[in-house]
N, C-alpha and C positions, 0 to 999 in steps of 0.2 A: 521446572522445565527451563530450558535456558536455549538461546538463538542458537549456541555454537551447535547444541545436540541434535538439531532438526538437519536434513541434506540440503543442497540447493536453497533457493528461495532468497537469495542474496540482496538481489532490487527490493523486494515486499518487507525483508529485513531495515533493509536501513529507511526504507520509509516509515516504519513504523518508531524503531531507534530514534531518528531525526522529529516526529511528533512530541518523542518526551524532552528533549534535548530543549527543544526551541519553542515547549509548552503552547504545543498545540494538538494535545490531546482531544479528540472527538467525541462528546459525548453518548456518539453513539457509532460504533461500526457495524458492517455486514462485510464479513468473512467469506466469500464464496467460491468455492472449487469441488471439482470432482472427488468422487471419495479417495481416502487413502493417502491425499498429496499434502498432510502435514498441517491443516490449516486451524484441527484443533491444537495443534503443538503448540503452531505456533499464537492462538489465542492466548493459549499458557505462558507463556513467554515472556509475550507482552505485557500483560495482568504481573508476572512475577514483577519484570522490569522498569512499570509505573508503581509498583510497594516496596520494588527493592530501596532502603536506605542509606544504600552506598556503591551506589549504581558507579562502572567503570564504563570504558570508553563504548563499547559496543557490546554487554553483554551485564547481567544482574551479579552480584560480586557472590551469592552462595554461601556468604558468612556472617551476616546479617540473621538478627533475630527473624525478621518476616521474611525471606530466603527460606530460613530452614521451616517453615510452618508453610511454605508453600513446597517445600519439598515432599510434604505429607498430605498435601492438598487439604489443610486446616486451619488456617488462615481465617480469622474471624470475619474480615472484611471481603472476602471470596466467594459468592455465591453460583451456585451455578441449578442451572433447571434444561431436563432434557424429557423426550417421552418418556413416559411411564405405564401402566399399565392396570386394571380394576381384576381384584382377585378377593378371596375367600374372605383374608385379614382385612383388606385394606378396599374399601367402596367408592371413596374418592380420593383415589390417588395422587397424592406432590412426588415432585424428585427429592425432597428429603426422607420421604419413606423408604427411598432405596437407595440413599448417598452410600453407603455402608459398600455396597457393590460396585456402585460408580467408582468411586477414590480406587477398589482393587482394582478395576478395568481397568480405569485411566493410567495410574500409573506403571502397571504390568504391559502395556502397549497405546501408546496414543492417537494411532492410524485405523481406528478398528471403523467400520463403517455401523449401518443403523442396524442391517439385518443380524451382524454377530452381537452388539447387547441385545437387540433382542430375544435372543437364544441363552443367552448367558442370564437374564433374568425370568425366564422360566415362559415365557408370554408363546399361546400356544394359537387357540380361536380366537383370541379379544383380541378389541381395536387398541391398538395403544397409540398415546399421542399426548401432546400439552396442552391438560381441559380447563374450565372454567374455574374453579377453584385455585388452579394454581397461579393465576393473573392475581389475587388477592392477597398469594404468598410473597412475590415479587413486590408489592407495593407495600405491601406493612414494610419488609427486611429495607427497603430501599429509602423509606420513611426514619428509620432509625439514622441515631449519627452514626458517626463509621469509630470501628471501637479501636483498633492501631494503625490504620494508613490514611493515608491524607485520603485516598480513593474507595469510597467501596465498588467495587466491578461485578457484573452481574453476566456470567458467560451464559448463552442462551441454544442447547446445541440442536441441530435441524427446528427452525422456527418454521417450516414449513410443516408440520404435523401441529401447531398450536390451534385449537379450533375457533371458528368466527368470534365467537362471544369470550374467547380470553385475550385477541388479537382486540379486537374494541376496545377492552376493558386496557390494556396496556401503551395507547396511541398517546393519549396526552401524559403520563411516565416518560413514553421515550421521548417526546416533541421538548416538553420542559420536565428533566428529570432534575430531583434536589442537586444543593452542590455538589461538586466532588464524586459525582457519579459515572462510569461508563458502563454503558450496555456494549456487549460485543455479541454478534449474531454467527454464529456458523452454521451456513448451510450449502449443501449440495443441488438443491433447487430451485429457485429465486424465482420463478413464475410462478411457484404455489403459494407465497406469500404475498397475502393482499398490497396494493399498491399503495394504502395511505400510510403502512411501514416503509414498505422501498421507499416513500418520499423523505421520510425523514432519518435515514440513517445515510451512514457515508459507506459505499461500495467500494471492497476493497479485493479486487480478482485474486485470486490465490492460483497460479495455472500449476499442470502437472509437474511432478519433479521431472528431471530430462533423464534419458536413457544413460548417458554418461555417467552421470550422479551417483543415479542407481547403481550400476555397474561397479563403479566402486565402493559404497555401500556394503555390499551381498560380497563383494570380495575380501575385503577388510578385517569380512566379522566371519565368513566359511569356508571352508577350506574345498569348495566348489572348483570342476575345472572351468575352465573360461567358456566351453561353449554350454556348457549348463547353465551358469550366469548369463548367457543371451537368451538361453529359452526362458530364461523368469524374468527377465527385462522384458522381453517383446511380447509374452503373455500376461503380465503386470498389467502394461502401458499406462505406468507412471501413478499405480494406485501399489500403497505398500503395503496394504491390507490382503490384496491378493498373493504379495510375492509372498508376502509371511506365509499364507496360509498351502503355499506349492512348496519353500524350505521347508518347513512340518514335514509335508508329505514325506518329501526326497530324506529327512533326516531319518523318520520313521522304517520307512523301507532299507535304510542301511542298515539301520540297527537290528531289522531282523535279521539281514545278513549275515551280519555281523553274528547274531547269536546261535545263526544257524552254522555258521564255519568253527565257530567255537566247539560245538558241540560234538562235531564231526571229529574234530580235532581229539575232543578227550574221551569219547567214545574208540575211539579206532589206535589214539597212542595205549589206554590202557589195555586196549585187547592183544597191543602190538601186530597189529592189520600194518603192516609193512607197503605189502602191493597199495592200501589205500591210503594211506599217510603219505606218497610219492603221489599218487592222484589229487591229492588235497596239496601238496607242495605245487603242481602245477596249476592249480585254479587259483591259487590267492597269487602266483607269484605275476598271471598275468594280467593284476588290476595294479591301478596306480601307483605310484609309492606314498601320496598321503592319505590315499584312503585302507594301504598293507598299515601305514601308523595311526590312523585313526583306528583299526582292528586289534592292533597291538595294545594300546591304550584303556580299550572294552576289555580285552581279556584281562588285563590287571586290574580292573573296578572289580569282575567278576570272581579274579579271583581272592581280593582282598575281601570283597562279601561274603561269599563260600567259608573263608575261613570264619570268618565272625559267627556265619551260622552255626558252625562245627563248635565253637568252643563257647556258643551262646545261644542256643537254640528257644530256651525261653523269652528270650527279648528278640523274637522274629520279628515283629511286629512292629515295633519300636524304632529299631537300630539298622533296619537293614533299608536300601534302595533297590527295588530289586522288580520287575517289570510282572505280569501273570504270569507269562513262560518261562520268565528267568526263574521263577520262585519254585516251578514247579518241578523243573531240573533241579535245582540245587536243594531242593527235599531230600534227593536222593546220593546227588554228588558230593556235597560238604565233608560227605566223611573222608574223603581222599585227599583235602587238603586240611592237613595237619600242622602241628607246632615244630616238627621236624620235618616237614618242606617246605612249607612258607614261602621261607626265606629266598631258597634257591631256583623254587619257579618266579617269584618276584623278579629274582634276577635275570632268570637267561629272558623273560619277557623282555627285562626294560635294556639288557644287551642287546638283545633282536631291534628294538626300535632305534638305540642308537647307532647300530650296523646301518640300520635302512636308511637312517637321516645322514649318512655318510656319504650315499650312494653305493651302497655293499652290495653285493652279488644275490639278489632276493631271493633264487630259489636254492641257493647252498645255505643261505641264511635259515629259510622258514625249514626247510629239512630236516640242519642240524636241531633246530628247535622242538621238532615232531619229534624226533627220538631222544632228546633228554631229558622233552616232557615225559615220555613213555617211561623212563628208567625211576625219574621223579615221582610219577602218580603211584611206584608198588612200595613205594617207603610207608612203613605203617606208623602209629603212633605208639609210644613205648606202655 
């Protein structure tokens, strides 16, 4: 993980930059902000940029042997301990019994709050939390030398779920921990952690990313109109945990759209339904023009699939990307795209989108398109 990739957080950045600079690294942090605002990122970060070995002016260099092992989050000297959970296999649970999960979480999104790993690791009636056994784990790993960086770093994520007698057991670790060690605490609640921790770590506020930030963010990376980007800002508020999980939605809902126009489309151009292929040219021609090229774009996945299935039907399984419903049409449609059309719905597709990215005329465009798909779907295969 690296400063530049986290949004916002510029001041907390170079405070933290300026601790390694001027080697005064704390041996102990506390992390705290609301959920979602980056502040396991940016532990990672940190942690990378105190092992980086060839640390640049404000940011870890990436090319570095321990760079790339923290790029995998495998890093020998890297520990980390979050809740966990008592199930069938496992009776007294560490976070090494599930690092396996963690490392995918983490590095597939690192804003995720408590309630979604705990959904992601199966945890349904049980308590989950950081128990007494794993204060025991902490102090052995922490005991050893550090096997490649000067630091071994011990990220510790919501310490507020560690219960009284693992909190005891880890007081004098954190007060005088071995050399070369840093505890960093991330958490979202700091009145649930007993106070003879708060006394001995350094507090370090992590506040929300700001609506601007964000804002550009969600614009950057979706092709979102701008007042949709205000409603996942202003219902966000500055947790990125949530926007994610509102663009999911919004993405999700296009795509059915999306495959429901599709369908319409070669449903009604093969039957040559004329009156309805002019109905379906006015309902797509009056939505956006990048969400007309984001549907252009689906139809070309679909139809590059479709063909694969046609000409490959035993490697369904395998070879294709293809949703429940998408798979379920295309059982039956594959067979109309053939090795002698391919080509040419390929094309007048990727013409259509370049028309549309022109600023072309959308419903002479999407039209023409309905009826040479129609002419193209009755080419059979020889």
């Amino acid at each position: 993980m690296f400063f530049r990739e986290i949004p916002g957080l510029d001041k907390v950045k170079t405070k933290l930059i300026n601790s390694v600079k001027n080697k005064r690294i704390s041996h102990a942090w506390l992390f705290a902000g609301p959920e979602g605002n980056g502040k396991l990122a940016l532990a990672l970060a940190y942690a990378q940029y105190i092992s980086c070995e060839n640390r640049l002016e404000d940011d870890s260099c990436g090319e570095c042997p321990s760079c790339k092992k923290y790029e995998k989050l495998i890093h020998p000297d890297l520990h980390f301990v979050f809740p966990v959970f008592k199930n069938k296999k496992v009776q007294k649970p560490v976070s090494d019994d599930f690092i396996k999960e963690w490392r995918e979480f983490l590095l597939d999104f690192p804003y995720f709050g408590l309630e979604t790993w705990l959904y992601k690791i199966g945890v349904e009636n049980q308590q989950a939390g950081i128990f007494t056994q794993e204060s025991a784990e902490i102090i052995k790993k922490l005991n050893l030398k550090s096997y490649e960086s000067e630091f071994k770093i011990m990220i510790i994520w919501i310490p507020e779920r560690m219960n009284i007698t693992a909190s005891n057991k880890l007081l004098k670790m954190i007060e005088e921990p071995p050399p070369k060690t840093v505890f960093i605490l991330v958490s979202e609640d700091t009145e649930k952690i007993i106070n003879t921790i708060l006394s001995r770590v350094q507090l370090l506020k992590v506040p929300k990313i700001s609506a601007e930030r964000m804002f550009d963010v969600i614009k950057e990376k979706y092709n979102f109109a701008d007042d949709i980007i205000t409603d996942i800002v202003n219902i966000s508020n500055g947790n990125f945990a949530v926007a994610q999980r509102l663009i999911k939605n919004i993405e999700e809902e296009r795509e059915s759209e999306h495959f429901k126009r599709f369908t319409e489309l070669m449903r009604n151009a093969y039957g040559l339904k004329i009156s309805k292929l002019s109905d379906w040219t006015d309902e797509i021609s009056a939505i956006g023009r990048e969400q007309q090229k984001q549907f252009l774009l689906y139809c070309l996945r679909l139809v590059r699939e479709n063909f694969i299935l046609n000409k490959s039907p035993e490697n369904k399984n395998k070879i294709l990307f293809l949703t429940k419903k998408e798979k379920q049409f295309s059982e039956k449609f594959n067979t109309f795209i053939n090795k002698n059309n391919i080509y040419d719905i390929s094309n007048e597709f990727t013409e259509a989108y370049n028309h549309i990215e022109r600023n072309g005329y959308s419903k002479l465009i999407f039209l023409d398109l309905a009826l040479k798909t129609a002419r193209l779907l009755k080419i059979k295969p020889q």
